[in-house]
Each structure stands twice: as structure tokens, then as C-alpha cells.
C-alpha positions in Angstrom: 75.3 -156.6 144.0 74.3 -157.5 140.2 76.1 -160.0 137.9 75.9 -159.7 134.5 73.9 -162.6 132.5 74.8 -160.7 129.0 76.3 -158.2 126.7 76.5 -156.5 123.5 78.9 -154.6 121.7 77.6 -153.0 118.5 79.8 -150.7 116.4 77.7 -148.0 115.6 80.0 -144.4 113.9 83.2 -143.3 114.1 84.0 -139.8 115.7 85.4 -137.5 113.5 88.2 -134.8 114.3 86.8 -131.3 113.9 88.9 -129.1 111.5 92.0 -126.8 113.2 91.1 -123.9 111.4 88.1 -122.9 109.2 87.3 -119.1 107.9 85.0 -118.4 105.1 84.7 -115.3 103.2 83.6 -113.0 100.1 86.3 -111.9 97.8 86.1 -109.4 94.5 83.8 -109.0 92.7 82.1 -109.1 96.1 77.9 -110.3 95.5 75.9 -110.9 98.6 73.0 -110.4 97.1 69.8 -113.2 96.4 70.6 -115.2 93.4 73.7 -113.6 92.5 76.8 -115.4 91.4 79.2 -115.2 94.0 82.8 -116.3 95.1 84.4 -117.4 98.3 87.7 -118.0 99.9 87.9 -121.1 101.8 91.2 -120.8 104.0 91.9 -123.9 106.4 94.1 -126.4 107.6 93.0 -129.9 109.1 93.3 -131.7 112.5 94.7 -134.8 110.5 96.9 -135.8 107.7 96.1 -137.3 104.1 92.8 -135.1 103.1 93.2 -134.7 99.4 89.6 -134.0 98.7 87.1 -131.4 100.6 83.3 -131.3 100.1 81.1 -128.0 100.9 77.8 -128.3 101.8 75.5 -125.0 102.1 71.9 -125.1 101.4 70.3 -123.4 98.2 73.9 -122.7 96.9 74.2 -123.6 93.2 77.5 -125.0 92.8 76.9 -126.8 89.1 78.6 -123.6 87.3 81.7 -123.0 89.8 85.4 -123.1 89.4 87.9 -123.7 92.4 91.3 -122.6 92.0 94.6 -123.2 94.5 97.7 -120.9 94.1 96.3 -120.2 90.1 95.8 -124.1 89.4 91.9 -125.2 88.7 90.5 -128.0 90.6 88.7 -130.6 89.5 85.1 -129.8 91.0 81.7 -131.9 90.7 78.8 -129.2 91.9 75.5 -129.7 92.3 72.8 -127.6 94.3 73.7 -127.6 98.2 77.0 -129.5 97.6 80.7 -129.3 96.0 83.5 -131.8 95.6 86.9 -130.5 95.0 89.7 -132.6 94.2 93.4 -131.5 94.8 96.0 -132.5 92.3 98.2 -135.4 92.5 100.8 -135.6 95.1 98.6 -132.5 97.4 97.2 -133.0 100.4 95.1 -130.6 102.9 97.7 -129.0 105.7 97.2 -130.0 109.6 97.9 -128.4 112.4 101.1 -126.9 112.7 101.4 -126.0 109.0 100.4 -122.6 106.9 96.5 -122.9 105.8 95.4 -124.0 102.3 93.6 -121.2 100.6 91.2 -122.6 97.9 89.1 -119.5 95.9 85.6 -121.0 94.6 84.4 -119.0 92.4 80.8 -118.5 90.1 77.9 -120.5 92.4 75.1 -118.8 92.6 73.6 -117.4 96.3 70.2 -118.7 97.7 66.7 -117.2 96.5 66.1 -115.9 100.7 68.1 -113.5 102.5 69.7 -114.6 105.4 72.7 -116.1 107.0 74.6 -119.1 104.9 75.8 -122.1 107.1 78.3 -124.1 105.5 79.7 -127.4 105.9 83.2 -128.6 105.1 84.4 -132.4 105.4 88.0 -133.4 104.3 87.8 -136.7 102.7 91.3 -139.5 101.5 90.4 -140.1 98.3 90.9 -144.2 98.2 93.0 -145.8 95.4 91.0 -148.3 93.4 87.7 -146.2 93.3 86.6 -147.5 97.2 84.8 -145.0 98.9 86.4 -141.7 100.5 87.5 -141.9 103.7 86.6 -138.9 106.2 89.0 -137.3 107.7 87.9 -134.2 109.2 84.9 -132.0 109.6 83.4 -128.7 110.5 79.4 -128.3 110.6 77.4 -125.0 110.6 80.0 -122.7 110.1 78.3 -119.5 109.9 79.3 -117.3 106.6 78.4 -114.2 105.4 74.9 -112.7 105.2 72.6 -113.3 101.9 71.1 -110.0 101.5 68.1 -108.6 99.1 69.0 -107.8 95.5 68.4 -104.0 94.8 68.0 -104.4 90.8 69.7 -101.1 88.9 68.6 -100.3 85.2 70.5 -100.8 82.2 72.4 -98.2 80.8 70.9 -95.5 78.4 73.4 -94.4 76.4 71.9 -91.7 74.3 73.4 -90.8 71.0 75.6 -87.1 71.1 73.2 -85.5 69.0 69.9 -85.6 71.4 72.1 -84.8 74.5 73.4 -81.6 72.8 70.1 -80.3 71.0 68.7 -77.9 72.8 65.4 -77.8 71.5 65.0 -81.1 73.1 63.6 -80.8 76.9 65.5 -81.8 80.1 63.2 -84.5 81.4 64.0 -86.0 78.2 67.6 -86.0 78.7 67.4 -87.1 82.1 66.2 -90.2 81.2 69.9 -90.9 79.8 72.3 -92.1 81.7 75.3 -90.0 81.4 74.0 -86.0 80.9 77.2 -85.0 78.7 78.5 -87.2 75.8 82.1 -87.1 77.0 81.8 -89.6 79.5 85.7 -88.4 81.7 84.3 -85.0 81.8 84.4 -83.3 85.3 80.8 -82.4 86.1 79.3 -84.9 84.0 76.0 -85.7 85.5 74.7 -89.5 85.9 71.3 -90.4 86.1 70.9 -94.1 87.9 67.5 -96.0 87.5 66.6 -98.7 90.6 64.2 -101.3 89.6 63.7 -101.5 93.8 64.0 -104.4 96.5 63.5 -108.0 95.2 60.8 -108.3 97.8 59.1 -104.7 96.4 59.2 -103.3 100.5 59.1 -99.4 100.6 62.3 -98.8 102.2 61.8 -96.2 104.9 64.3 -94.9 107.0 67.0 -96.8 105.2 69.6 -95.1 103.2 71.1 -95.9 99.8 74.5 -95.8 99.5 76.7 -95.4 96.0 80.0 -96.0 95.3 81.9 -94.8 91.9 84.1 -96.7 90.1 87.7 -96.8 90.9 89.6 -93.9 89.3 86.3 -91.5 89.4 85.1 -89.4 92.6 82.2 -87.0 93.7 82.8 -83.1 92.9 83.0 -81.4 96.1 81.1 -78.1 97.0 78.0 -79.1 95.1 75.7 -81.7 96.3 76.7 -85.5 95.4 73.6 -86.9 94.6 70.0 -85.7 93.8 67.3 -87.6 94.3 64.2 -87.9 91.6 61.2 -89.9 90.9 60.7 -92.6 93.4 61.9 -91.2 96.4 59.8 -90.3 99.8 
């Protein structure tokens, strides 16, 4: 057989632990929507030991307004668009294996302009004493998130003074372009009128239905229909 005559050994980049556990998701005030602000929980715990610093990476996300809070505290955070730094306290580190996940709540970056699915990625970095460069620790790439859907725009409120909603010498298609139908806004019965603006992308939705949820504490009055539908509809 063959003899070697020469080698080389080149060091070319390390291998990097994937993370143990990695979920994603929306939390109140839940936004989906195109260019809506937005807010996440980020719950995970690491392969390895010493992480005390995590960067998010997910395209067209605006992260220059956001806020990243663990168990109340804020984090410092450096955002930019597609990327966020967060940077645990003093004396914190990033659980691994075996220990209870870290649940970090980023909060106020803005979705991407096109609907679709996000991908995020999330590295754990050792922040080095004497301002060296962070060390990697772990990393997960192309998580899949939640879905960017279209923005369905709603009016602003009308709220119509009590004299013009009681006068009756004043017609009904008038007073149905007012919001609420009855000045006494707790009233059982009260009827609201809600104005969509459409889809971001102006498609005639047909087929679809449109669903509407009242705030907490209110409810639809039963026996009567819930919802009538007026200009605009096919």
C-alpha cells in the first residue's frame, strides 16, 4: 500500500452544543399581526454551564425599542433590526441540563412587514472579563415561532356626544356611524358599531370569517343575533 509523503492539520471552527431546551411563544397583549409591537417568552435551559448572556436573531424583527425582563428585573438589552443582546445580572447564569428553565419575557419589538412564519435563533454567549470577546456556549438555529399574520386595521372610536345619539329628529344612518348606539356605555343592549379599514394587502376576503371578541367583563345578549353585518360585506 500507500505511504504518506505529507500532512496538514488546520484548525478550522469549533462545534457548538445545541441548546437542552428551547420554546418560544406569544404572551398578553398577544399581536401577531404585520408590523405590530409584539412580546415573547423565551423559556430555556442550556447544554453547558457559564452562559450569562443570550443573543436572538430573527429576521425583520425590530428589537431597537424592546425591554427584557427575568422574574420582574429588566435586562440590559442592545437591539437592533434582526438581532438582540441580553445581558443577565451579575452573579446569573443561564440553567443547564438538569435544572428548572430560565424564563426571560422580551417585550415591545416590532413584527416583520410579510406574513409568514418567524425563525429565530438563540446563542448563549460567557461574557469575558476584561472586554475580550464573548465566548459561545450554546446554540439553537431555525427555531420555528409563531406565525406573522396580516394586520386587519379597525377604525378609531366615534364617540358621539349624548345629545346627537338621543335626538330623534336626527336619522339612524347618522347615528350608526357612532360607535356605541346609547350614551351609557354598561348598558345591556347597547349597540356597537365597529369600522374595518380591511386586510393590509386590500384582498377581498371570501369565504373567511371574522371573528370578535368583547372585552373581559362584557358578553353578547343571547336570543337576539350577535352581530349584524353592514356596508362592506359580500
Amino acid at each position: 500500500g500507500g505511504s504518506a509523503v505529507a500532512s496538514l492539520q488546520s484548525q478550522l471552527w469549533p462545534v457548538i452544543p445545541s441548546l437542552s431546551f428551547l420554546s418560544i411563544g406569544l404572551i398578553n397583549p398577544i399581536a401577531a399581526a404585520v408590523s405590530r409591537t409584539s412580546q415573547i417568552a423565551l423559556n430555556m435551559s442550556a447544554t453547558s454551564a457559564g452562559a450569562n448572556r443570550l443573543r436572538l436573531n430573527a429576521a425583520g424583527m425590530d428589537f431597537r425599542p424592546c425591554e427584557a425582563t427575568l422574574k420582574g428585573k429588566v435586562l440590559q438589552t442592545v437591539g437592533e433590526i434582526g438581532k438582540v443582546t441580553i445581558t443577565l445580572p451579575t452573579g446569573e447564569q443561564i440553567p443547564a441540563a438538569g435544572q428548572d428553565p430560565v424564563v426571560i419575557e422580551v417585550r415591545r419589538f416590532v413584527n416583520p412587514a410579510n406574513p409568514g412564519p418567524t425563525s429565530w435563533s438563540v446563542t448563549t454567549l460567557q461574557v469575558q472579563s476584561g472586554g475580550g470577546s464573548d465566548s459561545v456556549v450554546d446554540q439553537d438555529v431555525g427555531h420555528v415561532g409563531y406565525e406573522i399574520i396580516r394586520h386587519l386595521k379597525l377604525e378609531p372610536v366615534n364617540q358621539c356626544p349624548f345629545d346627537l345619539l338621543l335626538n330623534p329628529a336626527i336619522a339612524e344612518s347618522q347615528k350608526r356611524l357612532c360607535t356605541a348606539r346609547l350614551p351609557w356605555y354598561e348598558q345591556e343592549g347597547n349597540r356597537v358599531t365597529l369600522t374595518f379599514g380591511g386586510l393590509s394587502g386590500g384582498e377581498v376576503m371570501d369565504g373567511h370569517y371574522l371573528m370578535v371578541q368583547p372585552p373581559e367583563g362584557y358578553s353578547f345578549t343571547t336570543g337576539v343575533p350577535s352581530a349584524i353585518p353592514l356596508a362592506g360585506f359580500l
